[in-house]
C-alpha positions as CSV (number, residue, x, y, z in Angstrom):
1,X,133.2,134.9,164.3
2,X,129.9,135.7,162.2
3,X,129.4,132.4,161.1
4,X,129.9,130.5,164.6
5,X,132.9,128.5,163.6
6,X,131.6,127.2,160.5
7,X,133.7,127.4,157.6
8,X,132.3,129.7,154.2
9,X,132.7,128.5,151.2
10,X,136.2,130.4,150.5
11,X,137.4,129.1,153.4
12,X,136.9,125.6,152.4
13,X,138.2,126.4,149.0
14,X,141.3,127.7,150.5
15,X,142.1,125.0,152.9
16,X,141.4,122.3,150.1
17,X,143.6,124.0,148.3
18,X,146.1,124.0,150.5
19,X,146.2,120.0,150.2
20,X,147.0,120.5,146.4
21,X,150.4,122.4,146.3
22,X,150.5,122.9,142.9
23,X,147.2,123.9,142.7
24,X,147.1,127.5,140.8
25,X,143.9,129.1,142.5
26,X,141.9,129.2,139.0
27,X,139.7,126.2,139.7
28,X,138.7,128.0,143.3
29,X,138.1,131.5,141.6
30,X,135.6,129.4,138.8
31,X,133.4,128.2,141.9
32,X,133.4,130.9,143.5
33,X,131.8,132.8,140.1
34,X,129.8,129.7,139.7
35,X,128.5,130.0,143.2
36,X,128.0,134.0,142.3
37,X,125.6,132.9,139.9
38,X,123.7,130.7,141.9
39,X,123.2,133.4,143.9
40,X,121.8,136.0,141.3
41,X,119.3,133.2,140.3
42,X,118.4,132.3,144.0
43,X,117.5,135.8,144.1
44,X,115.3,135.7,140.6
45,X,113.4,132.8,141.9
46,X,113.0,134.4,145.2
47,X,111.3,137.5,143.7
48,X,108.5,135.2,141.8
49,X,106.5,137.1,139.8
50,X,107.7,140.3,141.1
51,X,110.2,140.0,138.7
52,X,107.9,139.7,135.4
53,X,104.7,141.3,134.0
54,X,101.2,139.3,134.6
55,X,101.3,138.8,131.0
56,X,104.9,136.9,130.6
57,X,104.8,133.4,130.7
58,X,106.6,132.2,133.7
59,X,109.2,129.6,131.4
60,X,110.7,133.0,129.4
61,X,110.8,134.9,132.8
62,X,112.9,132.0,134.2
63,X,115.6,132.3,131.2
64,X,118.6,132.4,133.9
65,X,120.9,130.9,131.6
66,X,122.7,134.5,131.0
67,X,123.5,134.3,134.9
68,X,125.7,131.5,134.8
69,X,127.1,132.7,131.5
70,X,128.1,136.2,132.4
71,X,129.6,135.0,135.8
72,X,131.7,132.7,134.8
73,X,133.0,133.4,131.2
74,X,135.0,136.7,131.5
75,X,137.1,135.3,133.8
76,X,139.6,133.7,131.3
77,X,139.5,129.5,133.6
78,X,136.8,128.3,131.0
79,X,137.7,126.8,127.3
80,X,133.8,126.5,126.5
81,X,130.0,126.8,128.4
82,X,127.4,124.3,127.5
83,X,123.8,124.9,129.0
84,X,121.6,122.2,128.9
85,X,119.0,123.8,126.7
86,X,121.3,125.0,124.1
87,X,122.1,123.3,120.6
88,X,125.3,123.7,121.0
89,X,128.1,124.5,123.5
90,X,128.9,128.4,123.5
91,X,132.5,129.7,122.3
92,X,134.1,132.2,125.2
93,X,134.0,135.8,123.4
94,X,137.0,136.0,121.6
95,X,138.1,139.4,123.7
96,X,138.3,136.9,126.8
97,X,141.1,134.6,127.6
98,X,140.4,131.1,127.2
99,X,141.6,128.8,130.2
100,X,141.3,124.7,130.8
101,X,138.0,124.1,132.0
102,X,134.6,123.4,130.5
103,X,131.4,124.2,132.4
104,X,128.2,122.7,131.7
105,X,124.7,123.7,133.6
106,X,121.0,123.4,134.0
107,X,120.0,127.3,134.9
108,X,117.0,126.0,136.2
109,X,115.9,122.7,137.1
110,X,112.5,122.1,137.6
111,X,110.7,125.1,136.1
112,X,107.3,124.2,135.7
113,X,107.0,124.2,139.8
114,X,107.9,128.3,139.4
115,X,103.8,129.0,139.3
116,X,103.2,126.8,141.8
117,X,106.4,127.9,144.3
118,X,107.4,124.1,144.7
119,X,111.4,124.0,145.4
120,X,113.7,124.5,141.8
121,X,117.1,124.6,141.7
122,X,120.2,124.7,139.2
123,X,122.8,122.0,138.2
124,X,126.4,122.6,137.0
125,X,129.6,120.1,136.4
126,X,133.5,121.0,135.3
127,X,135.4,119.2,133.5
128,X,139.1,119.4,132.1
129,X,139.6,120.3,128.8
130,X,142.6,118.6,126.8
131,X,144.9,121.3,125.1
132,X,144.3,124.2,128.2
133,X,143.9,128.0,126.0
134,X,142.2,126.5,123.4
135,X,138.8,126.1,122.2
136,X,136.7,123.2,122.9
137,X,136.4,120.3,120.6
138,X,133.4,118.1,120.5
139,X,135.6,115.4,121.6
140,X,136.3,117.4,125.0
141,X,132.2,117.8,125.7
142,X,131.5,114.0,125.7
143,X,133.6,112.8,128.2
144,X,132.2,110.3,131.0
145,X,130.9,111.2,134.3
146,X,134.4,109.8,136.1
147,X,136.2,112.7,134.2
148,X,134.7,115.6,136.1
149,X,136.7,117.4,138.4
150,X,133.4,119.1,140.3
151,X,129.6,118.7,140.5
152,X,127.3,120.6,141.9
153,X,123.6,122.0,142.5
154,X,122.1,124.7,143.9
155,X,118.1,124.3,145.8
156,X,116.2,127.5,145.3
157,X,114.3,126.0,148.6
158,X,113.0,127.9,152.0
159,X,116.7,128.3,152.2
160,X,119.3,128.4,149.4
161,X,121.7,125.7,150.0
162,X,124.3,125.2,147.7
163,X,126.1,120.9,147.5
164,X,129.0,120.3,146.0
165,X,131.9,117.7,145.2
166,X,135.3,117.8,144.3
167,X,136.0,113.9,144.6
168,X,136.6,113.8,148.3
169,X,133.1,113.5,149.8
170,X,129.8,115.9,149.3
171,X,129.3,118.8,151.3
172,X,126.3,121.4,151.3
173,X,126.8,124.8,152.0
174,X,123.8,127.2,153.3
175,X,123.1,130.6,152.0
176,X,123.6,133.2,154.7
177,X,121.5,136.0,153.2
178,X,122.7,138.4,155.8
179,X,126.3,138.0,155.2
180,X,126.0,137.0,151.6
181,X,128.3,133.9,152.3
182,X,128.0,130.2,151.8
183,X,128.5,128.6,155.1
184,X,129.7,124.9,155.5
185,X,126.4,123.5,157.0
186,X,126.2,120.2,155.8
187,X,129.7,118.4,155.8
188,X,130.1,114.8,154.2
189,X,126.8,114.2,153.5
190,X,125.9,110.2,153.7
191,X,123.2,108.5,152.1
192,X,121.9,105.4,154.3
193,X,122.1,102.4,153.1
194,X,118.7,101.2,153.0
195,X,115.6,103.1,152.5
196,X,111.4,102.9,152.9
197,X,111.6,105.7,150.4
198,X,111.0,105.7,146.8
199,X,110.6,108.6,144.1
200,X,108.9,108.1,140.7
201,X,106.3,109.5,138.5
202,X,103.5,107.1,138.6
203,X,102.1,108.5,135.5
204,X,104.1,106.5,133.1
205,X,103.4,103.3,135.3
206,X,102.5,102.3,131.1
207,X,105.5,102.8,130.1
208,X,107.7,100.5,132.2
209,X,109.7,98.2,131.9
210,X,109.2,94.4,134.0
211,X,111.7,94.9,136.2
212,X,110.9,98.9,137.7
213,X,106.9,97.5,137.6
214,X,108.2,94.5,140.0
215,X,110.1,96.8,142.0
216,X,107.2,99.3,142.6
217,X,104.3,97.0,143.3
218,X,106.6,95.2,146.0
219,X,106.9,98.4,147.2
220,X,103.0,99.1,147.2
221,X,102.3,95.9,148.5
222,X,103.8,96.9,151.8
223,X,104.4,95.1,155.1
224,X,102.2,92.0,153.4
225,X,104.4,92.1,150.6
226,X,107.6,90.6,149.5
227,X,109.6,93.1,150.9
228,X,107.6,93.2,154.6
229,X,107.9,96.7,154.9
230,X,106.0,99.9,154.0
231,X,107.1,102.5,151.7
232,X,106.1,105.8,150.9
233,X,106.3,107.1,147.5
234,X,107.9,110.7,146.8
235,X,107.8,112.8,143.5
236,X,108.2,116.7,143.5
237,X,109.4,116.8,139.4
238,X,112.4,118.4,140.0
239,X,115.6,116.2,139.7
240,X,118.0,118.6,142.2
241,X,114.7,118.4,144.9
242,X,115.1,114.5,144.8
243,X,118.7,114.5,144.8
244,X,118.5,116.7,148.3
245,X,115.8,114.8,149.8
246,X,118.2,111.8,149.2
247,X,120.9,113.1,150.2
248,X,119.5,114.6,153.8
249,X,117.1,111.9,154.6
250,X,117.7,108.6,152.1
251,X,116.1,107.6,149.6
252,X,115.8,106.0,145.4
253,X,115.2,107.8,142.3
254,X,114.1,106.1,139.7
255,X,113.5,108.1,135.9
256,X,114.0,104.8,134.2
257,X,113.8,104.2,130.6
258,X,110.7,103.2,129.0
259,X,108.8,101.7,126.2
260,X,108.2,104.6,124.2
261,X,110.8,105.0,122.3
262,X,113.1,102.0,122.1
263,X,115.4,104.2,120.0
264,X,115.7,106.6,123.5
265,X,117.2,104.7,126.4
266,X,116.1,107.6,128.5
267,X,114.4,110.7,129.5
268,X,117.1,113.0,131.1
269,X,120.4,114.1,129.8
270,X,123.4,112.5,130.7
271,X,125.9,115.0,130.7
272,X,124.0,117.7,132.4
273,X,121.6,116.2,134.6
274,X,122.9,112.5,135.1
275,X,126.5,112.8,135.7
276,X,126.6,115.9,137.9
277,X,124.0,114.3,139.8
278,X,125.5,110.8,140.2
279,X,129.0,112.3,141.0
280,X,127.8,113.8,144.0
281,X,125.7,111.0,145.0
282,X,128.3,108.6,144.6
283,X,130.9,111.1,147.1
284,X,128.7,110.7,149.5
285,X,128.1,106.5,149.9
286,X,125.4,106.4,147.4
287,X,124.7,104.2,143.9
288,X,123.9,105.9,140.9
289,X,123.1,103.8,137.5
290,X,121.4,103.6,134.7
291,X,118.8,100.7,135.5
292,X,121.6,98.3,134.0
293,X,125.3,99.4,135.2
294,X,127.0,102.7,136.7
295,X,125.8,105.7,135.5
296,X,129.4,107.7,135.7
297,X,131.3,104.9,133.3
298,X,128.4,105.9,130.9
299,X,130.4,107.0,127.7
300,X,128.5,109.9,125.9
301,X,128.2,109.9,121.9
302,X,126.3,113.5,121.4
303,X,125.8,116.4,123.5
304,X,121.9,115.6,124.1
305,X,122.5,111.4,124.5
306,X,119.4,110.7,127.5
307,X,119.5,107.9,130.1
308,X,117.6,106.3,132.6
309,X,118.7,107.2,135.8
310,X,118.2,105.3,139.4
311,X,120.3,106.7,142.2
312,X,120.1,106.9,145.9
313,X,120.9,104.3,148.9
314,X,122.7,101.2,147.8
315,X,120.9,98.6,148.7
316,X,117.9,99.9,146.6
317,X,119.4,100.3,143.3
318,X,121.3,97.3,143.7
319,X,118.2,95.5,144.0
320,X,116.7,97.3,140.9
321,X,119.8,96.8,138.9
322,X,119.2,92.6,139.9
323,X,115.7,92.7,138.6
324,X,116.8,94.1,134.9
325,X,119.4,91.3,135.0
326,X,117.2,88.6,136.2
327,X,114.8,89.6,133.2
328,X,111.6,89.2,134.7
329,X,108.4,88.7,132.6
330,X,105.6,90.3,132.7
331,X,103.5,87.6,133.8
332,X,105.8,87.2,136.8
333,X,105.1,90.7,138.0
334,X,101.8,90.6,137.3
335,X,101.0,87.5,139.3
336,X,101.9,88.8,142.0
337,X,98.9,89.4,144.0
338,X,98.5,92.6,146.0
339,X,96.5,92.3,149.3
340,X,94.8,95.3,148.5
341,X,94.3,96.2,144.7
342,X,94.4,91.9,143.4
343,X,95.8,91.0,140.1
344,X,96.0,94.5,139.1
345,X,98.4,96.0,141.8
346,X,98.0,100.0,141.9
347,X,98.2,100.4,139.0
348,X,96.5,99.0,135.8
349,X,97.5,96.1,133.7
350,X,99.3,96.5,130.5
351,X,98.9,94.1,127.8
């Protein structure tokens, strides 16, 4: 067998279909033209800048989100396609049957690392929609994450993998570029437990609220510390990159919400970023939450509604999700005294 045993990705469609017997086969042919387009982009991002003139700005020669559209909405499953940076969901051409699922997507996670070649990737969730053959209400788009019936991502990486969930655990799937075939390489992922990893962007260390500053200057402090152990800190600004790292090797993510805005709870979007992300997480043993309470029971109001977002081993975000409740002041966090940097821990004092 060209693939050593190991199951493609129709083949696992097929046999967990099999477990469903009244199961039609239109949810399986919707991944598989989801998976189609994750391909056509792993290809784009592969090609660099190959695949645009010097002169073309890298963000408008990444515009993949015609990929996932044209691959998926001819095919008469989907009632409605929202990408994440459109105003507005998109109506299925009216010369195309209309079917009962909605499929929402981030084309391209991570962009900005394109120049750079750091790891991108794409995002994608499907939902139900409530009266199948009809077009969408706004009602159908903001439903919360424990609605989906899939989640997914694909990592534009030194190998395309592509990770997936349809409630019953999170598998990962690797790119055979010979064959052209997902192969099961990853099955039921499992996040640990515990983790001496953390992933945040240090640059809003301003920003923060007293519980996320307590819980990464104990971190900083290190085996001398509170916590008696040493952590390293990760950040590679691409949400499906974390999500993988996590998922493989452990881990926390923390995008929290901030200061800035106190009319923003939140700096990434719920319903295409958070709650694919913390569906899949969640399959495989992990904790996914907003900072203050589980992100998939999260009800949206709008299409754009932002969140913080913490996900990744249990015992991590269960800790951070204690320090928002035990309210912790300022002046506690900053009397804690770091072995190495004093008073003013790594990183500078806010007033």
């Amino acid at each position: 067998m060209p693939t050593r045993g190991r199951s493609t990705l129709t083949q696992f469609l097929i046999e967990s279909r099999r477990s469903a017997p009244h199961a039609t086969g239109e949810f399986n042919a919707l991944i598989t033209n989801v998976s189609l387009a994750c391909k056509a982009i792993a290809r784009r991002v592969a090609q660099g800048t190959l695949e645009r003139e010097p002169t073309v700005p890298v963000i408008d020669a990444a515009d993949t989100s015609p990929l996932f559209v044209r691959a998926t909405e001819w095919a008469g499953h989907l009632a409605g396609i929202s990408a994440a940076d459109a105003p507005a969901p998109q109506a299925i051409p009216v010369h195309y049957p209309l079917g009962k699922y909605l499929l929402r997507f981030e084309s391209l996670d991570g962009v900005d690392n394109l120049d750079v070649n750091v790891t991108v990737g794409s995002i994608f969730s499907i939902l139900r929609v409530a009266v199948p053959g009809e077009v969408a209400t706004p009602g159908d788009w903001l439903q919360p994450g424990t609605a989906q019936v899939c989640a997914g991502y694909a990592i534009y990486g030194p190998c395309t993998m592509l990770v997936i969930t349809f409630g019953q655990g999170t598998h990962a799937f690797t790119l055979d570029a010979a064959l052209g075939e997902w192969v099961l390489s990853h099955p039921r992922l499992t996040v640990p437990t515990a983790t001496r990893d953390f992933a945040i962007n240090a640059s809003n260390t301003r920003f923060w609220e007293p519980a996320v500053k307590r819980y990464v200057n104990e971190c900083f402090a290190g085996r001398s510390g509170p916590r008696g152990a040493d952590f390293s800190l990760r950040w590679v600004a691409s949400l499906v990159a974390e999500a993988h790292r996590i998922l493989l090797r452990g881990g926390v993510f923390l995008d929290p919400r901030d200061t800035r805005d106190a009319l923003r709870p939140g700096r990434l979007r719920l319903l295409h970023e958070v709650q694919p992300i913390a569906f899949l997480i969640e399959q495989a043993g992990g904790m996914a939450s907003t900072g203050h309470g589980r992100a998939m029971d999260v009800a949206p109001l709008t299409l754009d509604d932002r969140v913080g977002f913490v996900f990744g081993s249990r015992d991590e975000v269960e800790r951070i999700e204690r320090y928002h409740v035990e309210h912790v002041s300022p002046e506690a966090v900053d009397d804690y005294v770091s072995p190495l940097f004093g008073h003013r821990g790594l990183f500078a004092r806010t007033e």
